[in-house]
N, CA, C and O of each residue as an XYZ file, in Angstrom:
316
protein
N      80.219     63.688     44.748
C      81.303     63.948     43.798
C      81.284     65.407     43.398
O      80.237     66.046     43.511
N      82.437     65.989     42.916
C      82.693     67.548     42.227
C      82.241     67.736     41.028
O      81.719     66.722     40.566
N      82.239     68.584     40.386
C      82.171     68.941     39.494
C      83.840     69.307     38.704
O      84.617     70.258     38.780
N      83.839     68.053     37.990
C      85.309     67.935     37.092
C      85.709     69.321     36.377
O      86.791     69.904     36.442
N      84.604     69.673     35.711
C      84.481     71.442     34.731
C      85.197     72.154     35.602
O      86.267     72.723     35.384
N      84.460     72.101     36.796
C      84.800     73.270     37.442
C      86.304     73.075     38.190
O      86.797     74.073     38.718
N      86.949     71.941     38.230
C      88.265     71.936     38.631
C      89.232     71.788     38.112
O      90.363     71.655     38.580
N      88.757     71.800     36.739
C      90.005     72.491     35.521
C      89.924     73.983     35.285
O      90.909     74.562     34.827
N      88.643     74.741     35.613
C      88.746     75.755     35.161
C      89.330     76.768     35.681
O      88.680     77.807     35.794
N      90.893     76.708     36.190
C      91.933     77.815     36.427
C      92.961     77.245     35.354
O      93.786     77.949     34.772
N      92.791     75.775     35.157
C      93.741     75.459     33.822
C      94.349     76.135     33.070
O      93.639     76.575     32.166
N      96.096     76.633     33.000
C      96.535     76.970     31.810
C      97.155     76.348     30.994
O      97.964     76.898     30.247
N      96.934     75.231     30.971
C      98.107     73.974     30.361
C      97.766     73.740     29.393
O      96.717     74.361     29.226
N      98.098     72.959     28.222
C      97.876     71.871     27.141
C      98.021     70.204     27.641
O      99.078     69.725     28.054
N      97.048     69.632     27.541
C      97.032     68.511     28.262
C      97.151     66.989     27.078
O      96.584     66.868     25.993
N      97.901     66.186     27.636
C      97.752     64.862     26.738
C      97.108     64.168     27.834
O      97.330     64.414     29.019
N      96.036     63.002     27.255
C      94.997     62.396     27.785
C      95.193     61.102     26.893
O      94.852     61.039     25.712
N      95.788     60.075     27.614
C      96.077     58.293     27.424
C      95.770     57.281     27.883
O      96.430     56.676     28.728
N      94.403     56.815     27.265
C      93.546     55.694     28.176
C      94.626     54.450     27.178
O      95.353     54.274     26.200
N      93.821     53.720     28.683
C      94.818     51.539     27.705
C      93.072     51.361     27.574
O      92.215     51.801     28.340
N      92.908     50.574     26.348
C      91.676     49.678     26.667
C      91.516     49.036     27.337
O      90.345     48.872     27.680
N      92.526     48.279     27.943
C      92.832     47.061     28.878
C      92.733     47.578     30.362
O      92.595     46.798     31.304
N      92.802     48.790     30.491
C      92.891     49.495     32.089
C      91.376     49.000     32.935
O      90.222     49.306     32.635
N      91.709     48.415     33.707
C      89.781     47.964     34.051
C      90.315     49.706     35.717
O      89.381     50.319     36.232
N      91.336     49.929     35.991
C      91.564     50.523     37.365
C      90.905     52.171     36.879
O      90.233     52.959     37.545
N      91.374     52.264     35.579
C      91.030     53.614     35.178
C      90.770     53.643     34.153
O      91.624     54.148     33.426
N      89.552     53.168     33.522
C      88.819     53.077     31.903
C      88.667     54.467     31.158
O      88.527     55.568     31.691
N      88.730     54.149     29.700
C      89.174     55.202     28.892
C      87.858     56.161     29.231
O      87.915     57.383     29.369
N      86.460     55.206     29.353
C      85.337     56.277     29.852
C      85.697     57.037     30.634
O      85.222     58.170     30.706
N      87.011     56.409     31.730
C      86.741     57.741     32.953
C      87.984     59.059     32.052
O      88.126     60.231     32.400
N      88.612     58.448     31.035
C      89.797     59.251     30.226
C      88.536     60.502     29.537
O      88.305     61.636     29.958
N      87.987     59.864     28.521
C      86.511     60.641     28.211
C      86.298     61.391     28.886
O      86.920     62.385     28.511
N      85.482     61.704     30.186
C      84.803     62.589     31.112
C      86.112     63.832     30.965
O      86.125     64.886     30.329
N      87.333     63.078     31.995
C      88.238     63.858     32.051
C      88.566     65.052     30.691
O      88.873     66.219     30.932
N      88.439     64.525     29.356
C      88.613     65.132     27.996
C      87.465     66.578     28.053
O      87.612     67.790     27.897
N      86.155     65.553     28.402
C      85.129     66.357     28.140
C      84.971     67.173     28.890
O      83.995     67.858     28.583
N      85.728     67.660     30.285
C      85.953     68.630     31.445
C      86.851     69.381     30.929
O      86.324     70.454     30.635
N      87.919     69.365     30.673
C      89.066     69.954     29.593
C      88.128     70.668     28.528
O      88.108     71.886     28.707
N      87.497     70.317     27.671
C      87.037     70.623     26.175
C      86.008     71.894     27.099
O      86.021     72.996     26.550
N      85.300     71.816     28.191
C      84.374     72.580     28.249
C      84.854     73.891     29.120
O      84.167     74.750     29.672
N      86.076     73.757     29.054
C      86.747     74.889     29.773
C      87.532     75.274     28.526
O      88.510     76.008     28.671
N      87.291     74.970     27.666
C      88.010     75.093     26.252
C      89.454     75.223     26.020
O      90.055     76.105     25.406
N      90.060     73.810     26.840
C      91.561     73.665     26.959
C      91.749     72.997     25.816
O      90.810     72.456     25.233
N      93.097     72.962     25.339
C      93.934     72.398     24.167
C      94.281     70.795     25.210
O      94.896     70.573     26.253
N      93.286     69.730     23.962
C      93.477     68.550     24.946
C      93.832     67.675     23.707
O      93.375     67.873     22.582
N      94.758     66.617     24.070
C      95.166     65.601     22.825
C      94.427     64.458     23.561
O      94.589     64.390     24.780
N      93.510     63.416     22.852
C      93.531     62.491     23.598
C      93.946     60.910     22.742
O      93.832     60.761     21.525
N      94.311     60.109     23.466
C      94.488     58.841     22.389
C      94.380     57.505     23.570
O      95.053     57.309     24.582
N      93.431     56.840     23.071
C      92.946     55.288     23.235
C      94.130     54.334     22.543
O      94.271     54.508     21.332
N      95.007     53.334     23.184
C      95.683     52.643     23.110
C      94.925     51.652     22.813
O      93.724     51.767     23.060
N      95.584     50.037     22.015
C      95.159     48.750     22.688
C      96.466     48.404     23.183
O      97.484     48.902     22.703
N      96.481     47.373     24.345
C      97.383     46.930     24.998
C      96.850     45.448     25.822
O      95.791     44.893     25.531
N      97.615     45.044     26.682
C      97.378     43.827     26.922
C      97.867     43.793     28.468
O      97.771     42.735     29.090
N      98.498     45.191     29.207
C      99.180     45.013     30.509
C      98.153     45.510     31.204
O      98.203     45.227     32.401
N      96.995     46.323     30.777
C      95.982     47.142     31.852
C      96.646     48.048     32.438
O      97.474     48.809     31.937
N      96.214     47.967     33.757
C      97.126     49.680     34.325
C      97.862     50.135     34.462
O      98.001     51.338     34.686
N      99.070     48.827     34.321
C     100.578     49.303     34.343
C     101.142     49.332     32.823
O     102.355     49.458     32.656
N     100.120     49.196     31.528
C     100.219     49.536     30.430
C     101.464     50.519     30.084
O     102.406     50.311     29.319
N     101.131     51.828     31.007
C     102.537     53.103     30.900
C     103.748     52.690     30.857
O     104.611     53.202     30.144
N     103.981     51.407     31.869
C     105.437     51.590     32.552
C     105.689     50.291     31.623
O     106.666     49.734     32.122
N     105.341     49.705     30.726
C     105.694     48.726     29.900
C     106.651     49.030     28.579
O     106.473     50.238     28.425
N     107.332     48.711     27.810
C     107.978     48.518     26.642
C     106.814     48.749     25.694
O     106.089     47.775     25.492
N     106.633     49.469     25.309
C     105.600     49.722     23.961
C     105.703     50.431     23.007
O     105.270     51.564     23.214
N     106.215     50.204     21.732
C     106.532     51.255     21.132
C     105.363     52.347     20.222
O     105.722     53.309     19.543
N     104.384     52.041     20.363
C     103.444     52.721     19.844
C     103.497     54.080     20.854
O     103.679     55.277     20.632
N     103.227     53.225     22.167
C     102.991     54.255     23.041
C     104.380     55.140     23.574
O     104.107     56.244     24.044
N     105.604     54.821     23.549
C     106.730     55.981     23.602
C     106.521     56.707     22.109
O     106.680     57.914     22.290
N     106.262     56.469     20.876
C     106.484     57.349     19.938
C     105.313     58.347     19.968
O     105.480     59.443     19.431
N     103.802     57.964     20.724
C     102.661     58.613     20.537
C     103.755     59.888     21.838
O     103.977     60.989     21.335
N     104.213     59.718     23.022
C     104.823     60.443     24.141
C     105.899     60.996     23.428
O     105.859     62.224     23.489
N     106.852     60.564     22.770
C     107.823     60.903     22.237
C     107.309     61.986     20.933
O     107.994     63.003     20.821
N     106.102     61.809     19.917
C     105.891     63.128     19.163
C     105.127     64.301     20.139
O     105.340     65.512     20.198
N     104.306     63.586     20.764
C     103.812     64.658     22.078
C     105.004     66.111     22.322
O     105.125     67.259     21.894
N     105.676     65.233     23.226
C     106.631     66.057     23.626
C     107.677     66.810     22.750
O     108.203     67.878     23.062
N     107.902     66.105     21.613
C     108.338     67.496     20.927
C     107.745     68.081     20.129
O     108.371     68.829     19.377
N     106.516     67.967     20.023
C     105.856     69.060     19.193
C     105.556     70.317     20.760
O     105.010     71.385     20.482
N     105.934     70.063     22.195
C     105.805     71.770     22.739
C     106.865     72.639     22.923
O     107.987     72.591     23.429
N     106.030     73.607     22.246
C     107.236     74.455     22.347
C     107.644     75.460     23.825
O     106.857     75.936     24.644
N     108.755     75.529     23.795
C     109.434     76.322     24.911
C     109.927     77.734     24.482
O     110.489     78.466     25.297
């Protein structure tokens, strides 16, 4: 395996980071690592742990927690 650090670190972005608890395909631990690769390249990272009940296709579901958590996301960047 790579070293995650080191393949963010050309990163210029601000990143949002959205684990489901329910995800068994991609667990919030592996959301974590990902955060903690971000944080050590000292990127601007949001992260937020859902509960849900769909697992990995959690995203593409009707949820309103999770469009308003995407929905303040996105307009708090500015252009």
């Amino acid at each position: 395996a790579g070293d995650l650090s080191a393949a963010f670190r050309a990163a210029k972005a601000n990143f949002l980071i959205v684990a489901f608890r329910s995800d068994w395909r991609f667990s919030p631990q592996r959301s974590q690592e990902i955060v903690k690769a971000l944080l050590d390249n000292e990127l601007s990272v949001t992260y937020a742990e859902l509960d849900t009940v769909h697992g990995h296709d959690s995203f593409l579901m009707v949820d309103p927690h999770y469009h308003a958590l995407m929905r303040a996301y996105m307009q708090s960047i500015e252009v």
